[in-house]
C-alpha positions as CSV (number, residue, x, y, z in Angstrom):
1,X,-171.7,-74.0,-72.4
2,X,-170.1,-70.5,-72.8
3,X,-169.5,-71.1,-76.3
4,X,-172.9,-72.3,-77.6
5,X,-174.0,-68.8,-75.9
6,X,-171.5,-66.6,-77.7
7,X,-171.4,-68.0,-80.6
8,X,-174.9,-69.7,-81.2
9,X,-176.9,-67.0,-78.9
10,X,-178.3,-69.5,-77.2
11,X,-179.8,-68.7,-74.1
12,X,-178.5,-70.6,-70.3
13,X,-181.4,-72.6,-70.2
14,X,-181.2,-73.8,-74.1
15,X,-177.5,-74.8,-73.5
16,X,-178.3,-76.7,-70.3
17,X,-181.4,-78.7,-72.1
18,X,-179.0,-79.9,-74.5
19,X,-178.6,-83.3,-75.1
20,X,-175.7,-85.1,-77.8
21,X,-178.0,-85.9,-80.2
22,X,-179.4,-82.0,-80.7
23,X,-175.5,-81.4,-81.6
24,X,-175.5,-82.1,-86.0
25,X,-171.7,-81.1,-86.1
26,X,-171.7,-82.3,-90.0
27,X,-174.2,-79.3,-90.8
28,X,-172.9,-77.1,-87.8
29,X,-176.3,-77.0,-86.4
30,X,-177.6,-77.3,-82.7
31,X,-181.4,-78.5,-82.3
32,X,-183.2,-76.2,-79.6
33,X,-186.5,-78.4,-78.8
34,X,-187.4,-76.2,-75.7
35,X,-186.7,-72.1,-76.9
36,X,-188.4,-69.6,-75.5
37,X,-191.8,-69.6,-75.9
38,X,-191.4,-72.9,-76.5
39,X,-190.4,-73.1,-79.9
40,X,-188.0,-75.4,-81.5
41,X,-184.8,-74.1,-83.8
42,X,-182.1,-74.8,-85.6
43,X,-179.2,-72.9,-84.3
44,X,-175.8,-72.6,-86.9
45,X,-172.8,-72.3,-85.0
46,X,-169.5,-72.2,-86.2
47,X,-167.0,-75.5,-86.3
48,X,-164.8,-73.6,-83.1
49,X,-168.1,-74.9,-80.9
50,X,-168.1,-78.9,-82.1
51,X,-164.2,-79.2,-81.8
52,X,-164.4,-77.7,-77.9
53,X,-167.4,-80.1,-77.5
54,X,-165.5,-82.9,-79.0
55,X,-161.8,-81.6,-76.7
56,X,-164.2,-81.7,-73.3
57,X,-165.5,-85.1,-74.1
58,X,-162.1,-86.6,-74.8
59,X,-160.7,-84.8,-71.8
60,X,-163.6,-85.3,-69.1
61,X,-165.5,-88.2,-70.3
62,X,-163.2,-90.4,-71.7
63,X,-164.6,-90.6,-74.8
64,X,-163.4,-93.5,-77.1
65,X,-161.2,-95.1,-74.1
């Protein structure tokens, strides 16, 4: 959550609306459907962000097991 906000700017109510399919980790894009004002955007953020989201799912989830 930290890193969508420093890196992608997005604000703490963006990163807790997210859901997996706003993440587009081939285009290093996050989908914002609810912004402020409620406006929808494409946020870039850099590969660092998909690789901890990817790390946290392995690690917490059990992704893949």
């Amino acid at each position: 959550m930290v890193l969508a906000m420093l890196l992608g700017g997005l604000r703490h109510c963006e990163v807790l609306g997210l859901r997996p399919c706003d993440l587009s980790p081939g285009e290093r894009r996050v989908f914002i459907s609810e912004g402020k004002g409620g406006h929808q955007r494409l946020i870039p953020v850099p590969a660092q962000y998909f690789s901890a989201v990817g790390d946290y799912l392995d690690r917490e989830r059990g992704r893949g097991h």
